[in-house]
N, C-alpha and C positions, 0 to 999 in steps of 0.2 A: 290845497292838498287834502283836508279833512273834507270838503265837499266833493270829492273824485273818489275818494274811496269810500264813503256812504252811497255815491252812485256806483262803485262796483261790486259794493254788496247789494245793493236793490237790486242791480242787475243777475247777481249772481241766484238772491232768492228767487225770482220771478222766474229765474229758466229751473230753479229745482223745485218750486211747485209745479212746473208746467210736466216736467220728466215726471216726477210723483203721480199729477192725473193723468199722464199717459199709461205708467204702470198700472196701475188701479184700474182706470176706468177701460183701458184699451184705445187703437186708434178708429174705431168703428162700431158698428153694433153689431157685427158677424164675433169680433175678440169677445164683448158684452156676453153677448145670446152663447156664445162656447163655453167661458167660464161658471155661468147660471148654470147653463146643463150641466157642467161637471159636478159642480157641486148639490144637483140635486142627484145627482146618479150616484155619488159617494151615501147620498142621505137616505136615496131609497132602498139600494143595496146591502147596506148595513144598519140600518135602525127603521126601514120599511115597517110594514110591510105596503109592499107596493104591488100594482099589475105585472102579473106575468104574461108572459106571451108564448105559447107553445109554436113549435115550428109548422103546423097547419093556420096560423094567425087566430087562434083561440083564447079566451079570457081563463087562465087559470087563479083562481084565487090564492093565495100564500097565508098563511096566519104567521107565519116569522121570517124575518131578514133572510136570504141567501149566504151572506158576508160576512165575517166578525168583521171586528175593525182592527185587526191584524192582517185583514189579508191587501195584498200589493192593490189593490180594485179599492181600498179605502181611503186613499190619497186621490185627491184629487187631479195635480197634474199628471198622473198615470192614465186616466183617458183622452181619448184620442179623439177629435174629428173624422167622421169614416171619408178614405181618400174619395174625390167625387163630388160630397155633399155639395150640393147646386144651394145659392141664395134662394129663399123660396119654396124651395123643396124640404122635406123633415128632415129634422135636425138628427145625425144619428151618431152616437159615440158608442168606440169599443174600449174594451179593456182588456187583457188578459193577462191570468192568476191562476194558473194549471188548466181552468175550461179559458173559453173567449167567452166575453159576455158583452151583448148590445144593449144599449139604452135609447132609449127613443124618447124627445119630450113633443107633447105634443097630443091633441085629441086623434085616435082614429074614428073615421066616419063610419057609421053604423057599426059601431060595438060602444059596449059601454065598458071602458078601458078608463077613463079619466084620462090625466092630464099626462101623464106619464108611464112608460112601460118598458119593461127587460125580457131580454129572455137569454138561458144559455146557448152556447151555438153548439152543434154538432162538429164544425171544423174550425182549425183554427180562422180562417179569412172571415167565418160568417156571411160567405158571399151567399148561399143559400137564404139564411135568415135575413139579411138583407133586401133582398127579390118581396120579401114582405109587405116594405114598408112604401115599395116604389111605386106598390098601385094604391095607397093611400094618397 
C-alpha cells in the first residue's frame, strides 16, 4: 500500500514538472522566440529607448519610451504574432493601445537599426507597415 502510493505521487510529480516545462518553456522554439519577442517589445516600448522605424523603413532615433507602462502594449501577453508570420521569415508582433504598433526583432540588412525595431502603424491592420519587413 505505502509503496503504490509513493509510486503515485512520483508519478503524479514527474507529469507536474513536465506540465510546468511545458508552460514555461513552450512546446517549441517558435512559443520560445514568441515569448522573448514579447517581452522585449513590452521592454523596448516602455523603458526603450529603442529603433524606430518610420513608414518609408527609415532609422528614426527616440530619446524616450513611446509607452508608459500603463498602457495595454505594456503587458506582455497583449502582443500578438502577426497572422502569417512564416518560420524563418521576421519575427513581427502587433499590439494595439489607441495607435497599432509593430515590433520587429531582428537585424535589418543594410541599415543600422540594431536588434530590434517598432514603429506606429498608420491603420489599424499595419498591413502597409508590414510590406516593410517582407523585403528584409
Amino acid at each position: 500500500m505505502r509503496a503504490s502510493t509513493g509510486l503515485g505521487f512520483g508519478i503524479a510529480a514527474i507529469a507536474a514538472a513536465g506540465i510546468l516545462a511545458v508552460y514555461l518553456f513552450g512546446s517549441g522554439r517558435e512559443d520560445w522566440m514568441s515569448r522573448a519577442a514579447q517581452q522585449e517589445a513590452v521592454r523596448c516600448l516602455t523603458s526603450g529607448p529603442c529603433v524606430q522605424i518610420d513608414a518609408h523603413g527609415w532609422v528614426v532615433r527616440q530619446a524616450r519610451a513611446p509607452l508608459t507602462t500603463d498602457s495595454g502594449c505594456a503587458v506582455r501577453k497583449n502582443w500578438r504574432a502577426v497572422p502569417g508570420d512564416k518560420p524563418g521569415g521576421p519575427l513581427l508582433l502587433i499590439c494595439r493601445d489607441g495607435a497599432s504598433y509593430l515590433f520587429h526583432l531582428g537585424a535589418l540588412s543594410g541599415r543600422d537599426a540594431g536588434s530590434a525595431q517598432w514603429l506606429r502603424c498608420a491603420e489599424e491592420s499595419c498591413a502597409r507597415e508590414m510590406a516593410l519587413f517582407v523585403k528584409y
